[in-house]
N, C-alpha and C positions, 0 to 999 in steps of 0.2 A: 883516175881509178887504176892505170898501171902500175904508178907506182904505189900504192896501197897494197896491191897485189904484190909487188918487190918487198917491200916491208914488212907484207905478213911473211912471206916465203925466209926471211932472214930472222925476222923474231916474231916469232909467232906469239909471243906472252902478250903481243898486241892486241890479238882477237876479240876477245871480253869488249875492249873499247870498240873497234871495227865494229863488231856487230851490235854496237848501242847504238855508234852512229848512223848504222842504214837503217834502225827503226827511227830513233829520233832527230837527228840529223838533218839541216836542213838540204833542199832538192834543187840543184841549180838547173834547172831545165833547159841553161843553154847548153849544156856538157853533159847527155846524154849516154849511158853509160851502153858498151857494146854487148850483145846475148855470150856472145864468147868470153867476155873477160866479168859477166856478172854470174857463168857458169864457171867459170873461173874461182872466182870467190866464192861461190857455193859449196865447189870441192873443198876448199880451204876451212870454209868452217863447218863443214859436215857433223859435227860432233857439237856444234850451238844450231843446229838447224831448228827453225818451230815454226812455226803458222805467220808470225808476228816479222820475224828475221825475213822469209821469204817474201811478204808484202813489202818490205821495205827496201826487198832488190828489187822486184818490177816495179816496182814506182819511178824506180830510176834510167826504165826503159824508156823510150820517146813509142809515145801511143799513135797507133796506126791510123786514128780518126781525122787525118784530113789529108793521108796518103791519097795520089792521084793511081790509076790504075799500075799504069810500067815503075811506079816508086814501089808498090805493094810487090809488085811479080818480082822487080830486081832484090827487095828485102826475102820476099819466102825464099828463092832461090840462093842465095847467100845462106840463109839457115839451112838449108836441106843439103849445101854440101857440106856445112859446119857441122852436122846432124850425130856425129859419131863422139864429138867435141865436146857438147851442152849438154848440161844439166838437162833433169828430166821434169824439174820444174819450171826452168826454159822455157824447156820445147812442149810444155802441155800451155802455158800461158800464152806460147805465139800460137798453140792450135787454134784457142778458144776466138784470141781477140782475131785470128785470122778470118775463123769462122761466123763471127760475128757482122768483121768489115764487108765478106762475102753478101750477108743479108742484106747488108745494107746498100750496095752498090748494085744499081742496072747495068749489069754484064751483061754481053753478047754471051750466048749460049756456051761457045766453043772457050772463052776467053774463063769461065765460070770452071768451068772443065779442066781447062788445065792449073789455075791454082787449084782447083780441089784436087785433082792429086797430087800435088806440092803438099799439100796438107797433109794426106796419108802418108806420104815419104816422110815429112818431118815428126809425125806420130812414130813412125815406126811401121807401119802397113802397109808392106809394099803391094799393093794392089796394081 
């Protein structure tokens, strides 16, 4: 994916194909693509952005559903100091799936607590 990103930044007459391929394109799952460098390519193609393009860069994120609790904490904190960096469709997509894996996990009250304000940080709220 970096250098994708080097090659659009040197000829960008790329794009068109770049952005076929994160819709149709197949998904290597073992080469999960990083929030920084898919916020990266977001900015890049700002101007093909659409419903369709941005489904097809989180797809290429690794999904939080079988993160253990300190994998989840060390990932939100990694975003939230990247948070100035990423896209804003990033950082609403790790809100959600963040807020999601929250429901799903028996946390210790305190432990609940502190990703959830990780969460607001990474929205943007600094509460």
């Amino acid at each position: 994916f970096s250098e994708l990103l080097e090659v659009l930044r040197l000829f960008p007459v790329f794009m068109d194909q770049a952005c076929d391929q994160m819709v149709h394109g197949r998904i290597w799952n073992e080469n999960f693509v990083s929030a920084l460098r898919a916020s990266q390519f977001l900015e890049l193609a700002e101007d093909h952005i659409s419903d369709t393009l941005c489904e097809g860069v989180l797809r290429r994120l690794k999904p939080l559903s079988h993160y253990s609790f300190d994998e989840a904490k060390e990932l939100l904190s990694e975003l939230v100091s990247q948070a100035q960096k990423l896209h804003q469709v990033i950082k609403a997509y790790y809100s959600v799936e963040f807020e999601t894996w929250l429901s799903r996990e028996k946390l210790h009250p305190l432990q609940n607590i502190v990703l959830t304000k990780q969460i607001h940080q990474l929205k943007g709220n600094h509460e």
